[in-house]
Structures are given as C-alpha cells and as structure tokens.
C-alpha angles and dihedrals in degrees: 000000000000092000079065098040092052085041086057093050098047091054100047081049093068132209136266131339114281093213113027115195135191096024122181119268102252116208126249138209103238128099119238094270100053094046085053097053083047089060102042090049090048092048090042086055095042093045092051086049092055107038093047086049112279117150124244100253087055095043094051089041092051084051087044095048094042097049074042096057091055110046106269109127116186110028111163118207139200131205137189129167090273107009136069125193127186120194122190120180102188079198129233118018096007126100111244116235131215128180130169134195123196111220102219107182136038129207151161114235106137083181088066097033093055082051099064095038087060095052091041086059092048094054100048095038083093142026109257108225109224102247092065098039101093082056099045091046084054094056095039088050089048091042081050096054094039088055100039081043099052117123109240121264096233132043118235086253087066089047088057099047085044086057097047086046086057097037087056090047079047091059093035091050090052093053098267121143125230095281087057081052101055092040097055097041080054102054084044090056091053090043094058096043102049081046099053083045091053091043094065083046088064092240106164115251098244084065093046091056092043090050095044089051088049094053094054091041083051094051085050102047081050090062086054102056093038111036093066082067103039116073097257129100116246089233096054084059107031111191089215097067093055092056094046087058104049080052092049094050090044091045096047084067093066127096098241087148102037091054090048100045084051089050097049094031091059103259101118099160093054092039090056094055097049084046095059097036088054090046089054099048089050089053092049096060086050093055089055089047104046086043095066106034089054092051088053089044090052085042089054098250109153102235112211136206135214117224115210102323097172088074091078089047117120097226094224087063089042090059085040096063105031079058090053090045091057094031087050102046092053091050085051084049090060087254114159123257087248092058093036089060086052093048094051097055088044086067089044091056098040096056094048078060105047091043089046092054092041089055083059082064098250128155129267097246094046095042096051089053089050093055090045084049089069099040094052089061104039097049086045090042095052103022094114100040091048084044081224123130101247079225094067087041100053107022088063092043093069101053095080084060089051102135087233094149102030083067082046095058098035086055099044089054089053093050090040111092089205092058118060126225099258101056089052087043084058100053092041080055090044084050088049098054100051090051084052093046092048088049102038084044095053081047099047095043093051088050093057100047087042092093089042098050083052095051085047098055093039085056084052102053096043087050090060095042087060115092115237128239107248102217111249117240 
C-alpha cells in the first residue's frame, strides 16, 4: 500500500519545469573563429529574413537552428525592429562573444526570401561535425551571396504590368466593368511608376504613400469632371472604384501580418515598431486622400459614392479575381511562378470563405478573420509539402480581403458636409478592424498547424531514417 501512496505523490508532484530559464553556458568544440563565422552566418540569415519580411519569431529561431546545427547550445538572441544581436558564452574558461547587425532596409521580395529560407533549411537538416564546420561555413557564406546577389526575375516594366493586372481584379472584385478595369490598372501603372521616380530621389516612404493615394484620388476627381461630357453613364465608370483599387494595391505592400505574428508571438518591442510603421503608412494614404477630396469639394466637384457593388458581382468572377489579385501581387513581390500559383488559390479560397460567412449574415470584420483564419492554417499546414514559405502563401491571400473601399468611403463621409464625423469615423473603424482581423487570423491560423507541420515533418524524416525491405526474389 505505501509503494502506491509514494507513486500517487510523485506523480501529483509533477516533473520538470515547462519553461527553464537561466541555464548554464555549456561549452563547445569550436575554436574562436569558427564560432565567430557561426554567428555571422547566423546574423547574415537572420538579417536577410528580416529585412525581405520575415517575422521576428522566424527570424530568432533561424539564428537558434543554425548556432544548433553546429554545435552552439545556448545562444541567446536579441531582436529590435532594426537591429539583431547574438550573444554565445562557450562557459568557464572560454571568452563570450556578441555581434550585432542593423538591419537598414525593408522590403518586400518573397523570390529571395524563399531563397534564404531554403538554404537555411539545408544548413540546420544535420548536425555539422567540427571538423567540417570552417568549410561548410565557406560554402554557406558563398550560397548566401550568390542568393542575396542574384539579379530580379522580373524588370520594373513587368512590376508595373503585374500591378496594373492586380489594380483591374481589384475593380472587377468590387463590382466595376471593364472600363473600371482599364481605368484603375492605368492609374496603378502611373502610380508605380511616379513612386518608383520619387523613391531614387530619396523621397521617404510616408510621402510616397500619401503621393500614390493622391494620384489615384486625382484620376478619380478627373472622371468626375469629364465623364458628364463624354457618352458614358457615371455609373458604368464609378470614380470610387478606381481609388479602392489604387489602396488596395498600396495597402497590400504593408506588413499587417508581419506586426501581428511579432505581437502574439512575444516580441513587443518589435511588434511596436511594425505596428507604428504600418499605422504611418495608412495614414499616409489618408492624408493623400483626404488632400485631395477636400481640395474637389472646395473646387465644387460633386464627389460620389458607390453604394454595395459587389452585390451585382457573378461569384465565379468574384473567386476569379480575387485569385488574379493574390496570384498577381506575389508576382509583383519576385515570387516564383510555382508560389504565385499557391498564392493565387489561397485568395480564391479565401474569398469563398469570407462570402460564405458573409451569406450567414456576419460582419466584415468577423467575416474577413475568419477567412484569414483559414489561410493561416492551410499555408502553415501545407507549407513544406507545397515547398512554398506559409508567409508568401498567406500574406498574398489576404490582399483580395484589404478594406480599399471601406477608407474611401470613410473618407469620402468626413470630407462630405451632408454626412457628419462620426459616421465616416465609424466606417474608417470598421476599415481598421478588418485589417486587424486579416492580420490577428493569419496569425492565429499559423499558431494552431504549427504543431501539426511539425508532426508532419518529424513523420518525414523518420520515414526516411528507416531502412527500407528490399523485396525478396
């Protein structure tokens, strides 16, 4: 009776810690040197990651696997919004080592990104012995350069094109007819390019935003003005359809998803300063916007407003171009064919969600999480049989659910004298919280298959540990 008495407490007592902190530096078997090469690869890795969109938790666990692979237990690593620092004590007797990388540009390129993600996977699939680790280090330097070095697929001129291509299924997915179409993947092709003109010119990127929305604002105060005097309706060619899709298409450019993953994920400081870099760049569209409504308004132009287009929408050409919008920005983001294809039927997919959820009468916001929800998982889920980063995946499936004409016609209500502050303050809150439910359900999603991508891949690999029967004869 007592063997069963002490076997209950023990196991009321419970085991080890679930999360042990402030562990002992455990020594390692490389010289200084090579520690150091491990390090800077590690930071070189992490600081590509970061600076082509990765999220923070990605970024410190690349550093983490790749001091792992070779030997170095125990790293610790540091991470700001521009700024990564790895730290590596090798314990008694040995001298600690810290170096830090600034990260100094940020952009979006999913082809270069997948790059990286590939080699980093090559590098941490084994444990390096030490004796092969300064030669390793020399190819995985000289694979690096060649990836980070590598021209772009695609010229600016087929940028442009792509972001036309998406600006017209932007139109089309609102409700807009061909000549919507034309008209919007126009004024995107003159946004792009007076933004990429202003960009050589070192112009900051909150003015770029602000200049990009006002070009599109511009293109549709000009309908105004001349479509009264050419032979087509004002209703065949809305002005507000042009200017949702040149936000979309601005919008689709921020890193929603990155800011909310580094929240939830336990990176506040980096979170913080996502969060506030996406929240400038908004505004700047809104100033540009709001700029130039409020100069028609003051010039007598009668501003309009388009009340629920979708509704006229053939679903099949709604899932078609909400499949060209995704498809078409990660083409614009130098992904390859193969993850633009993914991409393309993660929109699809993500707006049969977000429709089917809206037919059960939910709310936008709601609705649009939802939506994300699924994306998240699916693109995490399937990320390493689709050999497709779940970021490309889901960070282009979302666009097509980017809340373009919800800020038009938020801003359209603050500027109109018939309509009071606080109705257009609504919709622009309404706008806010489906971007927040896109970004918080990609998160989200990604959070909940991570356990089973991680089953998936540890049923892989023992698979191909086990020594296969040869058949007898």
């Amino acid at each position: 009776m007592g063997w069963e008495v002490r076997a209950l407490v023990r196991r009321a007592l419970g085991g080890q810690p679930a999360a042990p902190v402030a562990e002992r530096s455990k020594a390692g078997r490389l010289d200084a040197a090579t520690v150091h090469g491990v390090l800077e690869l590690g930071l070189r890795i992490g600081e590509a990651m970061l600076s082509l969109g990765a999220a923070a938790a990605d970024v410190t666990g690349a550093i983490q696997r790749i001091a792992a692979a070779f030997g170095l237990e125990g790293c610790q690593v540091d991470l700001t919004f521009t700024s990564i620092t790895v730290s590596y004590d090798p314990g008694v007797g040995g001298t600690p080592l810290t170096v830090m990388r600034v990260a100094r540009s940020r952009t979006v390129d999913y082809g270069r990104l997948s790059a990286v993600l590939r080699l980093e996977r090559a590098l941490t699939d084994r444990q390096v012995p030490p004796a092969e680790a300064p030669d390793v280090l020399d190819r995985a330097h000289g694979d690096l350069d060649a990836v980070l070095g590598a021209a772009q697929p695609y010229r600016p001129a087929v940028i442009t094109l792509l972001l036309s291509v998406m600006a017209a299924a932007v139109a089309l997915l609102l409700g807009g007819g061909v000549w919507v179409a034309l008209v919007a993947g126009a004024t995107t092709a003159l946004i792009d390019r007076v933004v990429r003109w202003l960009g050589r010119h070192g112009v900051p990127t909150f003015f770029l935003q602000a200049v990009g929305a006002a070009v599109a604002t511009g293109v549709a105060v000009l309908l105004l003005v001349v479509v009264p005097v050419l032979p087509v309706e004002l209703a065949t060619l809305p002005p507000s359809l042009v200017v949702a899709s040149g936000i979309v298409v601005l919008l689709a450019g921020l890193s929603l998803v990155g800011a909310a993953d580094d929240a939830l994920s336990g990176f506040p400081v980096t979170a913080s300063g996502r969060v506030f870099e996406v929240f400038l760049l908004t505004l700047g569209i809104v100033v540009g916007i709001g700029a130039v409504l409020d100069v028609s308004r003051r010039m007598g132009v009668a501003l309009d407003l388009v009340d629920d287009p979708t509704a006229l929408v053939s679903p099949v050409l709604q899932v078609v171009s909400a499949a060209v919008v995704a498809g078409a920005w990660a083409l614009a983001s130098y992904a390859r064919p193969r993850a633009a294809v993914v991409a393309g039927l993660a929109g699809a997919v993500a707006w049969l969600v977000f429709a089917g959820l809206r037919e059960l009468q939910v709310g936008p916001a709601v609705a649009s999480a939802g939506a994300a929800l699924v994306i998240g998982f699916g693109a995490e889920s399937l990320a390493s049989r689709l050999k497709v980063p779940a970021l490309v995946a889901s960070a282009c499936g979302i666009v097509p659910l980017l809340p373009g004409l919800a800020i038009y016609h938020g801003l359209y209500l603050l500027v109109d004298d018939s309509s009071s502050l606080a109705e257009g303050a609504q919709v622009l809150l309404g706008a806010a919280m489906v971007g927040l439910g896109l970004a918080a359900g990609v998160t989200l999603g990604e959070l909940i298959a991570a356990p089973v991508r991680r089953s998936m891949i540890a049923q892989r690999r023992e698979a191909w540990r086990r020594p296969r029967r040869r058949p007898r004869r």
